[in-house]
C-alpha positions in Angstrom: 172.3 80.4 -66.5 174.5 83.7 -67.2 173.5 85.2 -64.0 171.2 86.0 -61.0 167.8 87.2 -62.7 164.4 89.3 -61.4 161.1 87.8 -61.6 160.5 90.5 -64.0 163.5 89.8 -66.2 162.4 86.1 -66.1 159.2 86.6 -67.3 160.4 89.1 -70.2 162.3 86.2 -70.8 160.3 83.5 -71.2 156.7 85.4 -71.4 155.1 83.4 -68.6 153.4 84.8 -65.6 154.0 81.5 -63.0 157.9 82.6 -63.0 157.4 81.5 -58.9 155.7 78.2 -59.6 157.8 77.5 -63.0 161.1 78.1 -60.2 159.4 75.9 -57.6 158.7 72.9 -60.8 162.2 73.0 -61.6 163.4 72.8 -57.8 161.1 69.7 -57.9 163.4 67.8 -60.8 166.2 68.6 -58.6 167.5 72.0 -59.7 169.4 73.8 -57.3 167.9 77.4 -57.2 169.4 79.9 -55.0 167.1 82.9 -53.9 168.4 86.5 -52.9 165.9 88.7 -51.4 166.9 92.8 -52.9 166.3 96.3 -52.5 165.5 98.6 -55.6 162.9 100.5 -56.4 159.5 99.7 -58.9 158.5 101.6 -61.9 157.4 104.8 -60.2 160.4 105.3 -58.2 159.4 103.4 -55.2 161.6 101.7 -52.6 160.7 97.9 -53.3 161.9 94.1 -52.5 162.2 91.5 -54.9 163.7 88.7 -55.2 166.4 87.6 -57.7 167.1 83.6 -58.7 170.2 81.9 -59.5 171.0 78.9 -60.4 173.6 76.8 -58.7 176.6 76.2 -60.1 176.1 72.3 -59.4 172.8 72.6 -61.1 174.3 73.7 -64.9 174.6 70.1 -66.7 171.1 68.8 -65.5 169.7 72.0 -66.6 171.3 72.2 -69.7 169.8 68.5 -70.2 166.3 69.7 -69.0 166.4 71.8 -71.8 167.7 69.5 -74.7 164.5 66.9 -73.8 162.5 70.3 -73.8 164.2 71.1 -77.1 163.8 67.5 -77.9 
């Protein structure tokens, strides 16, 4: 919720590999996700596109209840 994360930095986050489906799950309970496709380069220096997720502004007090019934 701090800012506009990687696939990569998601799934050093959270350890999961499904960081796509695990965005598309949580679009499903009515998250508003923005994408933002990037330039950059990979781990051997090589131009590269990713995409980076962010969630909407709108979104932050469902998700922050998402998580307190995942916290449960």
């Amino acid at each position: 919720m701090s800012g506009p994360r990687s696939v990569r930095q998601l799934f050093d986050s959270v350890g999961c590999n499904g960081v796509p489906q695990l965005i598309a799950s949580l679009r499903k309970k009515g998250l508003q996700i923005d994408s933002d496709e990037r330039n950059g380069n990979d781990r051997d220096g090589r131009a590269a596109t990713y995409c980076a997720y962010l969630l909407h502004e709108d979104s932050r007090h469902l998700a922050l209840r998402l998580l307190a019934d995942y916290a449960g």
